[in-house]
C-alpha positions in Angstrom: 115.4 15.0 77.2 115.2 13.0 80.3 117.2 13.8 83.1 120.1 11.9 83.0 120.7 12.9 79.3 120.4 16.6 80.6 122.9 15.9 83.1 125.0 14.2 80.4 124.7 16.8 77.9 126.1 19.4 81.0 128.8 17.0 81.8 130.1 17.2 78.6 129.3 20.3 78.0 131.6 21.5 80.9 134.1 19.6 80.4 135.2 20.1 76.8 134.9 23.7 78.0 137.3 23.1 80.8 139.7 21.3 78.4 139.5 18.0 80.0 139.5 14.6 79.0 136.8 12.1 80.4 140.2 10.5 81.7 141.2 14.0 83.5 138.0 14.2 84.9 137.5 10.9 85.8 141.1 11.0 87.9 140.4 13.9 89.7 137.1 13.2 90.7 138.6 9.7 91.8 135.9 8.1 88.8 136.6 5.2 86.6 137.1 6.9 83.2 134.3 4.2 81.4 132.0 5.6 84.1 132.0 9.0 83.0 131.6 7.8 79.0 128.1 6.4 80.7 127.2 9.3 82.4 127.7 11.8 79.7 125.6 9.1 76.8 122.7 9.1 79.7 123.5 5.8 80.7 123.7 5.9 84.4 121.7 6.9 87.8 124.2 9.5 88.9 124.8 9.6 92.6 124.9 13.0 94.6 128.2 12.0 95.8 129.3 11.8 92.2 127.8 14.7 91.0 129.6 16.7 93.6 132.9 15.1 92.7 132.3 16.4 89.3 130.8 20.2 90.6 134.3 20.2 92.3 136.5 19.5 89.6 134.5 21.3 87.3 134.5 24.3 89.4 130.9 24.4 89.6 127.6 24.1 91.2 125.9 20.9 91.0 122.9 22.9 89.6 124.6 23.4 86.3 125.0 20.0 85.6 120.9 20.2 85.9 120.7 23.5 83.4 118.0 23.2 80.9 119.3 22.5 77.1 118.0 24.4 74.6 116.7 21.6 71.7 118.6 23.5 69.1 121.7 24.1 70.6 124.4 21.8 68.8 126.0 18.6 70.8 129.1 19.6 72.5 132.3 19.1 70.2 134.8 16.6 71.4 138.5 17.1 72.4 140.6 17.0 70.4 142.5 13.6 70.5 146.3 12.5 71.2 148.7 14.7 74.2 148.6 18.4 74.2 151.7 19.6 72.8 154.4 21.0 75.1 154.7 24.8 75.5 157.1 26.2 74.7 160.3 26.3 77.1 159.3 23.7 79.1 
């Protein structure tokens, strides 16, 4: 895996953990939305500046979006789609 799919793969990884959607991400870290799609498929040169936008909103360091995958380990799942349901008495 090349870098930028490593990074990807993290980005991803992260994120579905964190519950957000490439468009949650993307808003906080002040990101157009397509540009994260990109980034997590291996498709772009990711600044620093941009990795540390995405560190911060992930509540990480940037070294984990670098953390070695293990060949084996299965992609990370997607969201899933359509507006989290309200809780209740709100």
């Amino acid at each position: 895996m090349d870098v930028r799919q490593t990074i990807g793969w993290n980005l991803r990884r992260l994120r579905v953990a964190k519950g957000l959607s490439q468009e949650r991400l993307a808003l906080e870290a002040e990101i157009d939305r397509s540009y994260v799609g990109r980034v997590e498929r291996g498709m772009e040169n990711v600044t620093v500046a941009t990795l540390e936008a995405f560190a911060r909103v992930l509540s990480v360091n940037v070294s984990a979006l670098f953390a070695e995958i293990d060949p084996r380990a299965p992609k990370p799942k997607p969201l899933r789609s359509g507006r989290k349901q309200k809780e209740p008495g709100r």
